[in-house]
gemmi code that builds the backbone of each chain (N, CA, C; Angstrom):
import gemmi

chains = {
    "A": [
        ("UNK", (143.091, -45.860, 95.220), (141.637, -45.845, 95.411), (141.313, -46.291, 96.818)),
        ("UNK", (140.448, -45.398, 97.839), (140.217, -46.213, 98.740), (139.253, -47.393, 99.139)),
        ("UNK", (139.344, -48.251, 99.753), (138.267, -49.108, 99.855), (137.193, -48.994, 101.061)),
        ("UNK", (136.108, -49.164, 100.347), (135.285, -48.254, 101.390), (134.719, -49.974, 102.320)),
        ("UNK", (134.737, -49.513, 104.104), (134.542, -50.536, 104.926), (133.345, -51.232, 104.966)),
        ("UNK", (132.637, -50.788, 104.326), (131.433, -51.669, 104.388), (131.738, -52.785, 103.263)),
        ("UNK", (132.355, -52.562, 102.588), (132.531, -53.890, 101.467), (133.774, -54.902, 101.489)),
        ("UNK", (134.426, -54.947, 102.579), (135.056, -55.590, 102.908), (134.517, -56.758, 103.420)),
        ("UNK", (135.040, -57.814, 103.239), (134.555, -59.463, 103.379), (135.438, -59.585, 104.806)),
        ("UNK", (134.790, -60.275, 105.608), (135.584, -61.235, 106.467), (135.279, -62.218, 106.483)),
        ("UNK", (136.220, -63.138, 106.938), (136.166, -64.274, 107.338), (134.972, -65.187, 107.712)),
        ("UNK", (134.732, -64.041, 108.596), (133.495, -64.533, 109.643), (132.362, -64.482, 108.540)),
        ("UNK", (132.076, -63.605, 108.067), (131.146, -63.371, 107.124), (131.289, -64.140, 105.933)),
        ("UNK", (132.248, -65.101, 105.457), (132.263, -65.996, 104.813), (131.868, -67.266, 105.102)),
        ("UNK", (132.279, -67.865, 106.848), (131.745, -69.086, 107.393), (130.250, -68.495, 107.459)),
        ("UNK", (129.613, -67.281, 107.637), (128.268, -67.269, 107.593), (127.550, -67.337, 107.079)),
        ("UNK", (128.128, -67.358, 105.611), (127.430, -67.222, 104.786), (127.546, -69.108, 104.443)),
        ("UNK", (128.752, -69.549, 104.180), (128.421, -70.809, 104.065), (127.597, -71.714, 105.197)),
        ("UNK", (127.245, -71.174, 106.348), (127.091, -72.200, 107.021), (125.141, -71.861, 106.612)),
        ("UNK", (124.896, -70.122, 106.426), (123.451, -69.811, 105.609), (123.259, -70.899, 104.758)),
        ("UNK", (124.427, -71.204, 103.542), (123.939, -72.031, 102.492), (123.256, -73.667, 102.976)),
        ("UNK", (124.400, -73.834, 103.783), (124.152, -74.896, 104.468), (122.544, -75.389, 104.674)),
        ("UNK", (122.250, -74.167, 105.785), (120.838, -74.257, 106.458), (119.936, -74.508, 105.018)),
        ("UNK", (120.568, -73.812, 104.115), (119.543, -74.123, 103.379), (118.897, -75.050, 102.380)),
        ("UNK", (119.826, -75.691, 102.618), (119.347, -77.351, 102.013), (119.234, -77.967, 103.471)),
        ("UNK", (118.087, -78.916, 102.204), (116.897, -79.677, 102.717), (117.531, -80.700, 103.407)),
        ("UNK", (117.354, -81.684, 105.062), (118.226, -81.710, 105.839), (118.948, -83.335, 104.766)),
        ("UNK", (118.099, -83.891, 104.170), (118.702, -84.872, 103.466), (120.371, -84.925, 102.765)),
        ("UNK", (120.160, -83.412, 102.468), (121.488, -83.038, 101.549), (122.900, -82.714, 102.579)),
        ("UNK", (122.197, -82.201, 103.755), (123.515, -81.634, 104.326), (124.454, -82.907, 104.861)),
        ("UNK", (125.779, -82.126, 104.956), (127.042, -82.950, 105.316), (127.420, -82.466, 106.426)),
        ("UNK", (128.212, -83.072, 107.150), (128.949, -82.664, 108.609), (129.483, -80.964, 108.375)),
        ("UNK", (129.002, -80.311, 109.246), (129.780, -79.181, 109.832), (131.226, -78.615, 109.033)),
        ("UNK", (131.927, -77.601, 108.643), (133.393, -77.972, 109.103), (133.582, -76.949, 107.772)),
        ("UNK", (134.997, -76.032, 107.344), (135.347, -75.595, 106.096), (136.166, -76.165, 105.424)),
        ("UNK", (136.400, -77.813, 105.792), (137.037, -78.730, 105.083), (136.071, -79.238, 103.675)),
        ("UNK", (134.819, -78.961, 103.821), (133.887, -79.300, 103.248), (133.024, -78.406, 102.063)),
        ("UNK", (134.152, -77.667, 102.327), (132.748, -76.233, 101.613), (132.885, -76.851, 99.873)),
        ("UNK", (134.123, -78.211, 99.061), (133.827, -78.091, 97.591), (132.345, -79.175, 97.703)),
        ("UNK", (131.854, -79.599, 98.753), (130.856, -80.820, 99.062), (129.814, -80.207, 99.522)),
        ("UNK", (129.574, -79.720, 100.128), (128.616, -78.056, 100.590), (128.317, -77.373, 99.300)),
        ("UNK", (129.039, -76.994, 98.398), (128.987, -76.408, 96.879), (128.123, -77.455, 95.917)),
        ("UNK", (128.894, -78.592, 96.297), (128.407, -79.891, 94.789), (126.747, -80.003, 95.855)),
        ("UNK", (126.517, -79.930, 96.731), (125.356, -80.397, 97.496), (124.224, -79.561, 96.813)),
        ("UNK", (124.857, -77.978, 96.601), (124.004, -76.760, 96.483), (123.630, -77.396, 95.453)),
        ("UNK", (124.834, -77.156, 94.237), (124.539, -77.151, 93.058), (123.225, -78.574, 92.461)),
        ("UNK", (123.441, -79.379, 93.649), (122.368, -80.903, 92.763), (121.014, -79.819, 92.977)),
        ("UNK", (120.886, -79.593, 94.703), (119.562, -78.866, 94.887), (119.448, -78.047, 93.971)),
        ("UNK", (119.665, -77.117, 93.715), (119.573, -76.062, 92.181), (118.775, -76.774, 91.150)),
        ("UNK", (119.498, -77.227, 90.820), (119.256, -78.768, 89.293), (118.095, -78.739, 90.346)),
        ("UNK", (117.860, -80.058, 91.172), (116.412, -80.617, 91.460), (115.306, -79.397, 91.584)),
        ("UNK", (115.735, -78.152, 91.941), (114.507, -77.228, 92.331), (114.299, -76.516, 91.060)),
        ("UNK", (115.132, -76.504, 89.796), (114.957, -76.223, 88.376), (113.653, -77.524, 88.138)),
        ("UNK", (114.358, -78.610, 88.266), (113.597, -80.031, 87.457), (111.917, -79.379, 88.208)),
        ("UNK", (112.436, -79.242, 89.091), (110.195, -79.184, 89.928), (109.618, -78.073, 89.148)),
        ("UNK", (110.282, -77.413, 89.125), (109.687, -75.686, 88.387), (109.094, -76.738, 86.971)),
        ("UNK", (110.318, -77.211, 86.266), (109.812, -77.571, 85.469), (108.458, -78.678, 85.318)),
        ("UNK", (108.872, -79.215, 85.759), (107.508, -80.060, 86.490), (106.122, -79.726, 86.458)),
        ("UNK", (106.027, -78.612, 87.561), (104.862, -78.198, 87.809), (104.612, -77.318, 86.839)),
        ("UNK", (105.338, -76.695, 86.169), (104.812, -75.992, 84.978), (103.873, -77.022, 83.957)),
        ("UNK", (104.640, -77.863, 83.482), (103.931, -79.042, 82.786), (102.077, -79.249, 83.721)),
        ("UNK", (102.643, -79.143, 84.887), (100.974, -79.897, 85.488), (100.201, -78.787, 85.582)),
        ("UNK", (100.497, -77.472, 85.755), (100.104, -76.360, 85.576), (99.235, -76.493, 84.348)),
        ("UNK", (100.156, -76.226, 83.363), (99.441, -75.935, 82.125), (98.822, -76.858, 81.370)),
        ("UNK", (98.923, -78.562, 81.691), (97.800, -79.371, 81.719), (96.272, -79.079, 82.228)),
        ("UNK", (96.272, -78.404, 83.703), (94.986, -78.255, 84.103), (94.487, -77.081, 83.881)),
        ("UNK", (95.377, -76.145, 82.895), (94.933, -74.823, 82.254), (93.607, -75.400, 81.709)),
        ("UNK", (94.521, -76.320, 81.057), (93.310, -76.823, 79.732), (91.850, -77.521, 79.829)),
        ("UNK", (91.638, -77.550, 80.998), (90.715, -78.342, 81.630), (89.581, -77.585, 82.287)),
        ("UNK", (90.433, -76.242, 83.316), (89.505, -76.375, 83.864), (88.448, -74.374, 83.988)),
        ("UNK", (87.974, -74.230, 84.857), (86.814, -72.930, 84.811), (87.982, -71.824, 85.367)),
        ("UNK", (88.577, -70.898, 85.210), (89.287, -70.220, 85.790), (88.905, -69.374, 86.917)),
        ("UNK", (87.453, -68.730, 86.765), (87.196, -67.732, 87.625), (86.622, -68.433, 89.129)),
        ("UNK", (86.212, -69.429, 89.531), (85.941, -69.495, 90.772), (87.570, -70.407, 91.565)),
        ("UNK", (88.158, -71.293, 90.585), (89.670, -71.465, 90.879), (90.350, -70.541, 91.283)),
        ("UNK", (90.095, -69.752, 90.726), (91.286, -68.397, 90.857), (90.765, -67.547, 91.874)),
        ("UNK", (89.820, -67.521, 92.109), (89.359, -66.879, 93.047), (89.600, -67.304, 94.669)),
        ("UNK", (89.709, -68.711, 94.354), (89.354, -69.347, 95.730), (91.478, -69.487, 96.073)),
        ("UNK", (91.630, -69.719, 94.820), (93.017, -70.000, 95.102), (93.976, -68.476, 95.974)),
        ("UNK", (93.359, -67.440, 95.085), (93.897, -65.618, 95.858), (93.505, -65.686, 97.260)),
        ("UNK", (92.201, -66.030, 97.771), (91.636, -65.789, 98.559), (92.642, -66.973, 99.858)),
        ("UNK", (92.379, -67.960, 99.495), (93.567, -68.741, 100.722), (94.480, -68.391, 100.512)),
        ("UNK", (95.443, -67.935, 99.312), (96.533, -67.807, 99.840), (96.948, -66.433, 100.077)),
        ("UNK", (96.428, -65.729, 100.524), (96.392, -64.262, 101.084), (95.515, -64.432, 102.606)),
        ("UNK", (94.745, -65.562, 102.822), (95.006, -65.930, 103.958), (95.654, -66.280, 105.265)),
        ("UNK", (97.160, -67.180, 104.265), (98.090, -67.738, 104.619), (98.838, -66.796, 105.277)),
    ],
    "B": [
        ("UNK", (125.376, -53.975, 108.400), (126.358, -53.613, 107.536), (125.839, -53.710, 106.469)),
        ("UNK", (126.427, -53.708, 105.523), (125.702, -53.483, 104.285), (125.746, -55.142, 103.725)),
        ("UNK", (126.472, -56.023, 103.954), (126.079, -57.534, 103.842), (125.099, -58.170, 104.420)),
        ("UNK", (124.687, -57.716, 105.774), (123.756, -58.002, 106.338), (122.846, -58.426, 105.722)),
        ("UNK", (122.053, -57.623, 104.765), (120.676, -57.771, 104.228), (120.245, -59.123, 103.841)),
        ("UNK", (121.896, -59.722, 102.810), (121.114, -60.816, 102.500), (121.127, -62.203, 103.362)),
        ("UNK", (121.117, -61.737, 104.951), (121.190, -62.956, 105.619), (120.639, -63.266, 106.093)),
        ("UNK", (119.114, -61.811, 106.184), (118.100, -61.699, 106.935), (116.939, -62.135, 106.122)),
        ("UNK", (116.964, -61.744, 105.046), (115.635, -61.333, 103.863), (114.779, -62.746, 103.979)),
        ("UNK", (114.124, -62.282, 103.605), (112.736, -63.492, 103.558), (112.165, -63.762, 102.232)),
        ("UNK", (111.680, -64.410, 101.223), (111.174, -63.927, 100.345), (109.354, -63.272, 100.384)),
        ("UNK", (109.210, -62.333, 99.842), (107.951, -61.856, 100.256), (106.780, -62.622, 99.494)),
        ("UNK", (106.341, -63.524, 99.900), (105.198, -64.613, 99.873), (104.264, -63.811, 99.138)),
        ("UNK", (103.973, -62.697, 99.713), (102.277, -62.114, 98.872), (102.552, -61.665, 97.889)),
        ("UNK", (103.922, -61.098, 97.515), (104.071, -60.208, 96.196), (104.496, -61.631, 95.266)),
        ("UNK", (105.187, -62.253, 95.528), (105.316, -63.711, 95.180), (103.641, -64.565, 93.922)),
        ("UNK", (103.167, -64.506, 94.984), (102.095, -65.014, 94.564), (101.288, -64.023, 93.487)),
        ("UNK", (100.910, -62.860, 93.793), (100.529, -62.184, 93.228), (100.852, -62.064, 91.390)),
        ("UNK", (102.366, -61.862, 91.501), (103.318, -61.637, 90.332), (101.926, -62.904, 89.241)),
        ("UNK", (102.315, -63.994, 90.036), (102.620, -65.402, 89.266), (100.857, -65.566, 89.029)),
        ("UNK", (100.562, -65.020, 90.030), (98.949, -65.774, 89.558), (98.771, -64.326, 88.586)),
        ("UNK", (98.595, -63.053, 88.869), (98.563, -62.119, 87.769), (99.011, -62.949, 86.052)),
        ("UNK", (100.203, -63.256, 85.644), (100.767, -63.852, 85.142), (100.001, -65.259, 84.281)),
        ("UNK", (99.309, -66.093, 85.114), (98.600, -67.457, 84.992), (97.491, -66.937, 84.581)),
        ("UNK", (96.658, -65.757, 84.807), (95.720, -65.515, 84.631), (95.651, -64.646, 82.966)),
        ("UNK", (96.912, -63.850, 82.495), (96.896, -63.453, 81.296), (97.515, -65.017, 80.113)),
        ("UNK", (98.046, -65.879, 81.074), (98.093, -66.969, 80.287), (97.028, -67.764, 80.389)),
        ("UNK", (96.106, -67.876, 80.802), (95.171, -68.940, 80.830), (94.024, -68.136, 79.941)),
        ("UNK", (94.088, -66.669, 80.060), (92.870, -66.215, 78.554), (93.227, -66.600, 77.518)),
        ("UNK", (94.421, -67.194, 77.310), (95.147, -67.166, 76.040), (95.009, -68.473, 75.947)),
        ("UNK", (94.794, -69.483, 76.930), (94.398, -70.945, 76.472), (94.035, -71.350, 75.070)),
        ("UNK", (93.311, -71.117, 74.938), (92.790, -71.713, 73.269), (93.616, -71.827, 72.555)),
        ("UNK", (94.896, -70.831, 72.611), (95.428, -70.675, 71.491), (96.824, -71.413, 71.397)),
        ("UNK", (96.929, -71.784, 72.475), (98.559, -72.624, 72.949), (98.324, -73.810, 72.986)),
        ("UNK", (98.782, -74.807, 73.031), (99.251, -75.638, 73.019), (99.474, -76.001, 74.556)),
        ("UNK", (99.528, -77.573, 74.929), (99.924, -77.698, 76.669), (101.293, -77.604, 76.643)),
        ("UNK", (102.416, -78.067, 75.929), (103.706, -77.656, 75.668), (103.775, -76.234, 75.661)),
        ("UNK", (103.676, -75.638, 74.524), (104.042, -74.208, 74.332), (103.501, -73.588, 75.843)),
        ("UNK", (102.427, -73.387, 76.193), (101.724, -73.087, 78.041), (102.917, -73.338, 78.513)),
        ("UNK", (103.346, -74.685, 79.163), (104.480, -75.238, 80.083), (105.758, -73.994, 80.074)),
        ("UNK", (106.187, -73.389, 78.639), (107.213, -73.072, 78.299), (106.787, -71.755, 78.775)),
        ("UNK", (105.806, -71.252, 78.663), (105.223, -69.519, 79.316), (105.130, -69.847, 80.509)),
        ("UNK", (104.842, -70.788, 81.111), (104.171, -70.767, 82.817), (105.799, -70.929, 83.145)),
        ("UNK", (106.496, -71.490, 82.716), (107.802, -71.635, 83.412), (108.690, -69.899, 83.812)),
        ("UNK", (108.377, -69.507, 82.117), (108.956, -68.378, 81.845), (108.285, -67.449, 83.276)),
        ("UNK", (107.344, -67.225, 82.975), (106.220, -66.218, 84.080), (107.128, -67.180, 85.578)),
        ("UNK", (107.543, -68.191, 85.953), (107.760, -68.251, 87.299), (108.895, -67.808, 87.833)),
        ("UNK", (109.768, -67.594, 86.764), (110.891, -67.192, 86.989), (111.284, -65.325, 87.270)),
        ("UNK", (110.251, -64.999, 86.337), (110.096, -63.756, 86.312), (109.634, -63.190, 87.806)),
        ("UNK", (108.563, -64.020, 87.852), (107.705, -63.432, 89.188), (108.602, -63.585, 90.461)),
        ("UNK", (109.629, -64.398, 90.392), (110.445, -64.423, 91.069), (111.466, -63.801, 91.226)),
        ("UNK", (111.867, -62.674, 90.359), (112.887, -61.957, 89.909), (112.202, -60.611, 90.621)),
        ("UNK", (110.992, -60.217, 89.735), (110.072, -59.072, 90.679), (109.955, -59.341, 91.841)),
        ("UNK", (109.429, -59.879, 92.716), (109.200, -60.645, 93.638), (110.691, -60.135, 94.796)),
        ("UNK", (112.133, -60.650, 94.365), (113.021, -60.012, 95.069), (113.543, -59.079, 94.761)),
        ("UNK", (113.223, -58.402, 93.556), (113.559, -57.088, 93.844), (114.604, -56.719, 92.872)),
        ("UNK", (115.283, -55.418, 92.538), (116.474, -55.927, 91.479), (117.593, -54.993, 91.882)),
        ("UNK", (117.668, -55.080, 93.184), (119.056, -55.052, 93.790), (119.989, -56.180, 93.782)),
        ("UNK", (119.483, -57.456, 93.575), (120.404, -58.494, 93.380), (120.870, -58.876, 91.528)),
        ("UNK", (121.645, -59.309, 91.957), (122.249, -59.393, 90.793), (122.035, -60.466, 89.650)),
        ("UNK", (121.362, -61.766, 90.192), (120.678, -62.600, 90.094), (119.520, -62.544, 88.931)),
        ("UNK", (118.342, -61.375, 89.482), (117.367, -60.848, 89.382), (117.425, -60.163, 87.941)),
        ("UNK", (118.521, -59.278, 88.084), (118.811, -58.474, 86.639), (119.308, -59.471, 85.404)),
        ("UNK", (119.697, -60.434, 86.066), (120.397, -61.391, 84.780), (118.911, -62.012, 84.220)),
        ("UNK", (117.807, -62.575, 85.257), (116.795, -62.757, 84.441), (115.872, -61.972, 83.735)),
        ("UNK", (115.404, -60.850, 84.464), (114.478, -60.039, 83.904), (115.131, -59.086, 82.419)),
        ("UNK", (116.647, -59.247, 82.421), (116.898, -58.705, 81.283), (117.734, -59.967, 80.396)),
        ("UNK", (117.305, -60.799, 80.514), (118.038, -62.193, 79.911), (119.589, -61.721, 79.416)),
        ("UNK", (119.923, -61.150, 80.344), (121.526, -60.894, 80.088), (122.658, -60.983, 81.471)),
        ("UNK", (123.718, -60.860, 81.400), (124.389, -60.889, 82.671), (124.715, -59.356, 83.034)),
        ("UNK", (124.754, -59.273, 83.443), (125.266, -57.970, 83.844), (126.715, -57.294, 83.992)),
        ("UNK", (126.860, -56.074, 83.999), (128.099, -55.330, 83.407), (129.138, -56.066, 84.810)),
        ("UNK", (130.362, -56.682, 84.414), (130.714, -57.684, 85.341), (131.504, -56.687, 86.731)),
        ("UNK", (131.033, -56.961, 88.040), (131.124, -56.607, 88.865), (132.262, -55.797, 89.313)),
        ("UNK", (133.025, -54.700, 90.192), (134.271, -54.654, 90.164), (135.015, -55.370, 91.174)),
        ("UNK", (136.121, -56.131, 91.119), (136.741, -57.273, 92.049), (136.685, -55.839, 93.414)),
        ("UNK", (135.884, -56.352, 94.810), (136.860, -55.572, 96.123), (138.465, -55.932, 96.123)),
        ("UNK", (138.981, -54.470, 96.583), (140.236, -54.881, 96.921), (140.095, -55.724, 98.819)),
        ("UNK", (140.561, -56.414, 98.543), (140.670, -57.154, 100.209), (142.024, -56.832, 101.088)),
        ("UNK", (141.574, -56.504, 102.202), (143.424, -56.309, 103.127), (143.663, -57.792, 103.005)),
        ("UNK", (144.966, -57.993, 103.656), (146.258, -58.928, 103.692), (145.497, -60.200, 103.983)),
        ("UNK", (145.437, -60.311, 105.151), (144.515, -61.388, 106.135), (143.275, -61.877, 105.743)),
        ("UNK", (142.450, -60.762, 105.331), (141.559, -61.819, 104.393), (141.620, -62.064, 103.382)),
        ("UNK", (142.271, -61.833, 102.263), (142.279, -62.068, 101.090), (142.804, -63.521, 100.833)),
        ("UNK", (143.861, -63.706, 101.919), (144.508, -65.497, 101.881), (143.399, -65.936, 102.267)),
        ("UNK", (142.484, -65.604, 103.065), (141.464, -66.949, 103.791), (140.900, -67.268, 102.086)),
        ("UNK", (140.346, -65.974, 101.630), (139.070, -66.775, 99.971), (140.740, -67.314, 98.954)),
        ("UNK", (141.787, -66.796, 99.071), (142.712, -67.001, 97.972), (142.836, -68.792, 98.500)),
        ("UNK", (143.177, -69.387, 100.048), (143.622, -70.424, 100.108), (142.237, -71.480, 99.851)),
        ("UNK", (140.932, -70.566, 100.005), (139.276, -71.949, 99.584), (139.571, -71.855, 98.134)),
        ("UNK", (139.672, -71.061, 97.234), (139.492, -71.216, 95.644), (141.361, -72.102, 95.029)),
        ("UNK", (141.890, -71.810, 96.190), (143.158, -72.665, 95.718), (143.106, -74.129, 95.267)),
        ("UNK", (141.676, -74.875, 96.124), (141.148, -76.029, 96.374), (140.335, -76.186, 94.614)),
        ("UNK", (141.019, -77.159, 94.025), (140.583, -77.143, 92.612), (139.095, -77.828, 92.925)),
        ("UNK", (139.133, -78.722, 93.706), (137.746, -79.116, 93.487), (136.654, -77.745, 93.736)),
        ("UNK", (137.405, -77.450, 94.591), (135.994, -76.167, 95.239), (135.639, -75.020, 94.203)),
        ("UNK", (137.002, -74.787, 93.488), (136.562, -73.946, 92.645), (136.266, -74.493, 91.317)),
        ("UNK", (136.362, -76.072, 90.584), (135.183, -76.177, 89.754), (133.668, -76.504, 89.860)),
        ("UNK", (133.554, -76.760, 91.747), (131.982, -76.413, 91.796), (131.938, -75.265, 91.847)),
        ("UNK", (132.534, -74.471, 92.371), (131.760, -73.023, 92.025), (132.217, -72.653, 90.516)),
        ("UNK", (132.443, -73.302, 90.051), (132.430, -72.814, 88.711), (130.420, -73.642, 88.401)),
        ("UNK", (130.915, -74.880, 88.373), (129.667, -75.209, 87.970), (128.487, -74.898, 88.592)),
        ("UNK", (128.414, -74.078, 89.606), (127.430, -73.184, 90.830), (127.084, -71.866, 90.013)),
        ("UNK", (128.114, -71.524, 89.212), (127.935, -70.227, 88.286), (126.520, -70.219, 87.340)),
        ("UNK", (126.969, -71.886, 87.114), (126.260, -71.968, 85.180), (124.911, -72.050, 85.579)),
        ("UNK", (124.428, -72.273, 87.099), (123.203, -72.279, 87.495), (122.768, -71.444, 88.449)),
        ("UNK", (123.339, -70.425, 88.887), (122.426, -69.150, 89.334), (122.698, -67.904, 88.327)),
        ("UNK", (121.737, -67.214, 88.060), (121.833, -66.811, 86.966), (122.433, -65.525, 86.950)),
        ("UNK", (123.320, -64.746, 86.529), (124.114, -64.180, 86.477), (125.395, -64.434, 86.922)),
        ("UNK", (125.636, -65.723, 87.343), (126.729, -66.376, 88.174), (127.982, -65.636, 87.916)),
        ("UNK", (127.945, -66.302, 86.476), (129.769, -65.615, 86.158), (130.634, -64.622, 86.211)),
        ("UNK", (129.424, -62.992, 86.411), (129.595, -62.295, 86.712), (130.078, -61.587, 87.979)),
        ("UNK", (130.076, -62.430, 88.916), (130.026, -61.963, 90.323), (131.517, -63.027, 90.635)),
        ("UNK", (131.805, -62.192, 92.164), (132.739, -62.417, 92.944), (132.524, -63.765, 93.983)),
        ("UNK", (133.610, -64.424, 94.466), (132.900, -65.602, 95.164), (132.136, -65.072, 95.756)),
        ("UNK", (132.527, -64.074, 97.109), (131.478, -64.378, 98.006), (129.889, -63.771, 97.822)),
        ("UNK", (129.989, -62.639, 96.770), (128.819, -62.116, 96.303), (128.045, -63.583, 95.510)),
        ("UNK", (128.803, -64.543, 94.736), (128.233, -65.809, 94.252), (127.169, -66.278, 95.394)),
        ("UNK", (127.983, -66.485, 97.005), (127.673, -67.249, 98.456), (126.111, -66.580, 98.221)),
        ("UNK", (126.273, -65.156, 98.522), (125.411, -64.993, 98.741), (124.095, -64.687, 97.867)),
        ("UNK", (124.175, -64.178, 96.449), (123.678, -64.478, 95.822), (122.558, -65.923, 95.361)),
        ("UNK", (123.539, -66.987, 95.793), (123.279, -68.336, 95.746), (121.941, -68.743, 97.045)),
        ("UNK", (122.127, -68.062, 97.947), (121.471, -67.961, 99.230), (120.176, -68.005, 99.351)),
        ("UNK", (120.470, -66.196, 98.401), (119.137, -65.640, 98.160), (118.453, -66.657, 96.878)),
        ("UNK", (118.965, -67.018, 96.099), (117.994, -67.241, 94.899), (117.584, -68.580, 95.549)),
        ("UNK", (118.758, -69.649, 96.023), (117.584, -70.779, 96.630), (116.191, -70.660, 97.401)),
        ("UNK", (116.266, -69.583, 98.274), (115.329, -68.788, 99.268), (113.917, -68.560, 98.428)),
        ("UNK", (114.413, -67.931, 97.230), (112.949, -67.700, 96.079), (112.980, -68.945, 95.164)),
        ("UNK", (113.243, -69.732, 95.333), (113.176, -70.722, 94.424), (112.618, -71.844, 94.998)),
        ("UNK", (112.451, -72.161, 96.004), (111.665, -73.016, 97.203), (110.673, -72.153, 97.138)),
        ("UNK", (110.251, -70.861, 97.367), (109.107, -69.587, 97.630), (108.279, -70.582, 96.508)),
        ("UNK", (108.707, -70.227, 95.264), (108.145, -70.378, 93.843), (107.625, -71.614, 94.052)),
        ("UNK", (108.940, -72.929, 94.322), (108.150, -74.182, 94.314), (107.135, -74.553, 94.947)),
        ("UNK", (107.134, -73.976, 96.044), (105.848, -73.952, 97.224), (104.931, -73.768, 96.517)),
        ("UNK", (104.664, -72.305, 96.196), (103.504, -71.679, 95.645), (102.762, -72.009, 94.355)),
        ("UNK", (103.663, -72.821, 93.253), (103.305, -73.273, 92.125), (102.302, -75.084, 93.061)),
        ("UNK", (102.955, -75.508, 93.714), (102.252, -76.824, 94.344), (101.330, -76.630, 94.971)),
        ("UNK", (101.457, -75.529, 95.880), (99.882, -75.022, 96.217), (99.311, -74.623, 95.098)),
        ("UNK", (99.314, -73.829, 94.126), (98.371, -73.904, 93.011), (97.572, -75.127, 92.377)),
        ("UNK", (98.813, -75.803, 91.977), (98.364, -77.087, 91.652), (97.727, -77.861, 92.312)),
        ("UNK", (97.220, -77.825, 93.604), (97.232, -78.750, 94.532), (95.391, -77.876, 94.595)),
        ("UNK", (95.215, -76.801, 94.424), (93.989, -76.050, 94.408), (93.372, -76.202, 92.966)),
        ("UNK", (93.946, -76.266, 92.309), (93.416, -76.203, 90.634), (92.644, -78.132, 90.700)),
        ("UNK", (93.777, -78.499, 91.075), (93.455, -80.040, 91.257), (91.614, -80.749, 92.187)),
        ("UNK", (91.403, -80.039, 92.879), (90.384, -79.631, 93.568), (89.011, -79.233, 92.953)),
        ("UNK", (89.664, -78.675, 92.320), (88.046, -77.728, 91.037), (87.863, -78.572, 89.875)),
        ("UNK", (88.848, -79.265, 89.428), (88.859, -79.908, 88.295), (87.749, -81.356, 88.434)),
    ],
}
model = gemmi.Model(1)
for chain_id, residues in chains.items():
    chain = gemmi.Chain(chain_id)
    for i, (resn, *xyz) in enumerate(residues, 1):
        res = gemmi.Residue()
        res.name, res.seqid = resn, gemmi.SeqId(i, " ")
        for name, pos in zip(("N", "CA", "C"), xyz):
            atom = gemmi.Atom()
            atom.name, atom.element = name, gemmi.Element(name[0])
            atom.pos, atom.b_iso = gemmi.Position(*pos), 0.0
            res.add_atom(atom)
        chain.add_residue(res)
    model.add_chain(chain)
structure = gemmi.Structure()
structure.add_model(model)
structure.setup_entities()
């Protein structure tokens, strides 16, 4: 079967991608530089994951607390309107 | 190249929002009838979703939620010589490969995919998953306001 070149991995494209993951935790989480590090880079991801699950969950809860409370149509209105501002 | 894409992508903010408030808005007619628990458990559901639409369902990620299943499991690339030791000697590393094991059980379709499709996979979904958290706190943070 041949393997077609665009789906071939390199190297390079592996430190890029880890060093992407990297960037992407929040600067609290990150660890020194280096591919000595990538099972600590991994356990780093994985807490952020968990914590950005826990907020979802979170704000869902506060969400649907102030369902219950409040007028929807000028909220909702004002809320589309800034953030299509943004 | 064809990896490229996911190193660039952004998550798209307006379709983002849209999904989720569309979403909040067929759940909030329905107020009366829920419960603030049972709500929590739909508004969660709807954020995840909107986030799934939202990027699109070229990722693999995406299909595991919107069809609450994993998907038909990927086919391994064959790799030449030289690179195949670089990922064979990182997963040799037991620690590294039971976090990415435990990296699996939390992006969703994990198990299905190849490490580095995991990398990047993993990339993208943090990318919409900050999008989401943003946008649910700005909600809240506006709802909070009117109340």
């Amino acid at each position: 079967m041949s393997s077609r070149r665009s789906r071939t991995i390199t190297e390079e494209e592996i430190n890029e991608l880890i060093s992407k993951l990297q960037s992407l935790l929040p600067e609290t989480r990150r660890r020194g530089a280096g591919r000595a590090s990538a099972s600590k880079l991994l356990k780093e991801t994985c807490n952020y994951i968990k914590s950005l699950h826990r907020e979802v969950d979170d704000l869902s809860d506060r969400l649907s607390g102030l369902m219950a409370t409040m007028d929807t149509n000028s909220a909702q209105a004002e809320i589309i309107r800034s953030l299509l501002r943004s | 190249m064809h990896n490229n894409k996911y190193l660039k992508e952004n998550p798209n903010q307006p379709l983002l929002a849209y999904h989720f408030i569309q979403a909040l808005t067929r759940i909030n007619l329905a107020a009366h009838t829920t419960s603030t628990k049972q709500r929590s458990h739909i508004i969660k559901h709807a954020a995840y979703v909107s986030m799934a639409f939202a990027a699109g369902n070229k990722r693999t990620w995406t299909h595991a939620v919107l069809h609450n299943r994993f998907p038909i499991k990927t086919r391994f690339h064959r790799l030449s010589g030289s690179r195949r030791s670089f990922i064979v000697s990182l997963s040799r590393n037991k620690e590294t490969l039971h976090q990415a094991h435990l990296l699996r059980s939390l992006v969703p379709g994990g198990h299905a995919m190849e490490f580095s499709s995991l990398l990047m996979e993993t990339a993208n979904y943090i990318q919409y998953l900050t999008a989401q958290v943003r946008l649910m706190q700005c909600i809240v943070e506006k709802f909070d306001m009117h109340v």
